[in-house]
N, C-alpha and C positions, 0 to 999 in steps of 0.2 A: 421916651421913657423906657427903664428898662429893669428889671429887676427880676426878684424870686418869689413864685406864689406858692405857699409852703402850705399843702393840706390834704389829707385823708380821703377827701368827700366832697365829691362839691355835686351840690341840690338844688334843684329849682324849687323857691320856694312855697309853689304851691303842687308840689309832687309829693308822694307820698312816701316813695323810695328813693333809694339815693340814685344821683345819674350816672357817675363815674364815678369810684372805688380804686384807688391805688393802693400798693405795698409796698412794702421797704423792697423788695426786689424788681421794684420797677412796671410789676404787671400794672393791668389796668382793665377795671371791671366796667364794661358799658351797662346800663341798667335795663336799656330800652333798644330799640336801632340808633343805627348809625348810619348819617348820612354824609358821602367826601362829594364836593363837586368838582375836586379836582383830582389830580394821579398820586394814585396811593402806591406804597413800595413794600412789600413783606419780606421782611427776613427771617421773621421765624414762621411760626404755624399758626392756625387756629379755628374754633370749634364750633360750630353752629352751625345755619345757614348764611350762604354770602350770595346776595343778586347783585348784578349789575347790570346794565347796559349790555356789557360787552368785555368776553374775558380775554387778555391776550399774552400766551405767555411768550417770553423776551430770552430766557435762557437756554441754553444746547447742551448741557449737563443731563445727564438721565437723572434722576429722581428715582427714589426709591419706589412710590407708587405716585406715578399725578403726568400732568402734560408738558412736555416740552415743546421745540424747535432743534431739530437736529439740522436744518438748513434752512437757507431762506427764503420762506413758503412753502416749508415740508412742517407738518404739523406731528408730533408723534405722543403714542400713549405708554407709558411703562408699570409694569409689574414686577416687583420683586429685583429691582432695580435692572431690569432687562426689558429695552422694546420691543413693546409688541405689536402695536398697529402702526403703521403712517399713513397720512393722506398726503399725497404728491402736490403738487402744484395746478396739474392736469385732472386732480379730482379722484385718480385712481387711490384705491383703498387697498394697502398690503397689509398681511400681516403673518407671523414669525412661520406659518405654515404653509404660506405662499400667498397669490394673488386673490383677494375676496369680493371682488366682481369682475363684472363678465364685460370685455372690453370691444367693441366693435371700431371695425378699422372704417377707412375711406375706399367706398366702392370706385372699381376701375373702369373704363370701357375699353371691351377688349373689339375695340373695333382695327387696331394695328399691331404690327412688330410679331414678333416669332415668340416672346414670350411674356408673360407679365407676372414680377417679384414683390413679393410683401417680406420687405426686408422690417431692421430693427425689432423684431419678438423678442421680448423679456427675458431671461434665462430662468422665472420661474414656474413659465409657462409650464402647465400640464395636460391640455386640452384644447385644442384647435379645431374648427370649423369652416370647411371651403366652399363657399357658396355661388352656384353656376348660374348666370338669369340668358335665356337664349341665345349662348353661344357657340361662335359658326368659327369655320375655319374658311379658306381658301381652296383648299385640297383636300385628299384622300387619307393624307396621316392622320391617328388617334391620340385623341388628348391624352397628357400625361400629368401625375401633378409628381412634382419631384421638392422633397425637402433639406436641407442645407444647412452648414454650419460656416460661421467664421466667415458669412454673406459670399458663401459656392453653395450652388445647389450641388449636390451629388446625383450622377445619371452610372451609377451600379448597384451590386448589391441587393436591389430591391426581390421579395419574396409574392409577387402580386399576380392578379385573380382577377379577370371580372366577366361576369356571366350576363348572357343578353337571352331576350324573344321578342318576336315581332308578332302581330297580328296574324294567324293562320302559318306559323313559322316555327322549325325546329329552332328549340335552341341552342347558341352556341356559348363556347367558353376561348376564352386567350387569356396565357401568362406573359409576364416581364418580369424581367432583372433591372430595366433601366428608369423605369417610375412607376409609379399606381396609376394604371391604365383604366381609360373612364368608360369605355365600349370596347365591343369586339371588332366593329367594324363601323368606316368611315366615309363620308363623299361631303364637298362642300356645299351642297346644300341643307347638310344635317343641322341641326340645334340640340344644344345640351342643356337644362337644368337640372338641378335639383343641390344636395348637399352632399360633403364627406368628410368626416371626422378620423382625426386621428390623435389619439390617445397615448399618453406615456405611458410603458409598461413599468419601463426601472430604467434609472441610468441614462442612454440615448438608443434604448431601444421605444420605438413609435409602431402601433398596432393603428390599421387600415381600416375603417367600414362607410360607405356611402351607395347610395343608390341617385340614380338619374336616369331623364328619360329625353326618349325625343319624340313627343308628341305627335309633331305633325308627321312623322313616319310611322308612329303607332312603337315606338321600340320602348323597353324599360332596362336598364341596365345596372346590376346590385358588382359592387365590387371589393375586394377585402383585402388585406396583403399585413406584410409587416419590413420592419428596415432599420438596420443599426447603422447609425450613423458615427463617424469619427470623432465628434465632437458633441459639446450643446448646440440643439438645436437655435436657430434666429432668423430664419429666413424659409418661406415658403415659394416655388415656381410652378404656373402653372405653363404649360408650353407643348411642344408635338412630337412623336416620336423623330421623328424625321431633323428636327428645328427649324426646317426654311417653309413651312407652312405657315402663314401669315394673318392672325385673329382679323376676323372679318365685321364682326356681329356681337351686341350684347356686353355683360357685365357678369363682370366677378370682385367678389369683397369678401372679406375673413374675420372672424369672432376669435377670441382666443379667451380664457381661463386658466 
């Protein structure tokens, strides 16, 4: 059967309001909720409250204000027909003024090799964290942490500083040009912990400050520096002045913002 049901109004009879209300322009007034149990499609707008289950939007169009999909399993939010936040796939949350949380990488163990690289960092990156958990070397060389663009580390240039004491000990000071040096002095039996940040000033200049120590010698060692890199920064090395000194011992892992 098929035909035309032509009317204004239509009411349950024991309602007291009407349930739906149309107009000659096609609108359509609900009196009460609505309920779909199946997939509903909107083309245009509309005003109230709207629950569901489960909201998914489907188009990669910015919108003027509301949510999209700018890829698939990128979720994003716009204002003023500009996005502004996205959520990755991976869970990270950007937005139009950079990265909006704080991202923790996979710790390494630096039990081998000459050096260990945390490559892939975001180009929005502003703030980096290099975290030491009791690492040793094989030798006499001092750690170095050296940062890099276009996945080189860079070993020049650097502006760096780190100051030490020991238990019943003057203290001493050493500079470098070829990384931000984590001690003044070195023997493989040493261990390192602690952390050191380094912070964008402007552009691809990156300012230095951490502190570490080596406990079971009794040393603590604060370090500062700074270092304009050739490019955007994307990669972090931790490694020895030397290179052919050989991670013995322990763990290293990176936070970045």
């Amino acid at each position: 059967m098929s035909g035309t049901l032509q009317a204004s109004v239509v009411k349950d009879s024991a309602s007291s309001t009407n349930n739906l209300a149309l107009d000659a322009s096609g609108n359509v007034t609900v009196g009460n909720n609505l309920t779909v149990t199946g997939t509903t499609t909107f083309t245009g707008g509309f005003s109230g409250a709207l629950t569901a289950p489960a909201f998914i939007p489907s188009g990669s169009t910015v919108p003027t204000n509301g949510m999209y999909l700018s890829a698939a399993n990128t979720l994003n939010l716009s204002t003023n027909t500009t996005n502004q936040v996205q959520i990755s796939s991976a869970g990270i949350v950007t937005g139009t003024a950079g990265n909006l949380m704080l991202v923790q990488g996979t710790a390494v163990a630096s039990t081998s090799g000459t050096s260990i690289d945390f490559t892939g960092i975001p180009s929005w990156v502003k703030k980096i964290t290099v975290m030491l958990n009791v690492v040793s070397t094989n030798g006499s060389s001092i750690i170095e942490i050296r940062l890099g663009t276009g996945g080189v580390a860079e070993a020049t240039g650097y502006n760096a500083i780190v100051g030490g004491s020991a238990t019943a000990s003057v203290a001493r000071a050493l500079t470098s040009t070829t990384g931000f040096v984590t001690a003044h002095v070195s023997t493989a039996s040493d261990t390192y912990s602690g952390s050191v940040v380094f912070t964008n000033l402007n552009g691809n200049i990156w300012t230095c400050s951490g502190n570490l120590c080596d406990p079971f010698d009794g040393y603590a060692f604060s370090l500062s520096g700074v270092k304009t890199l050739g490019g955007v920064l994307n990669m972090v090395r931790v490694t020895t002045q030397n290179g052919t000194d050989t991670f013995d011992a322990g763990s290293i892992n990176i936070q970045y913002e």
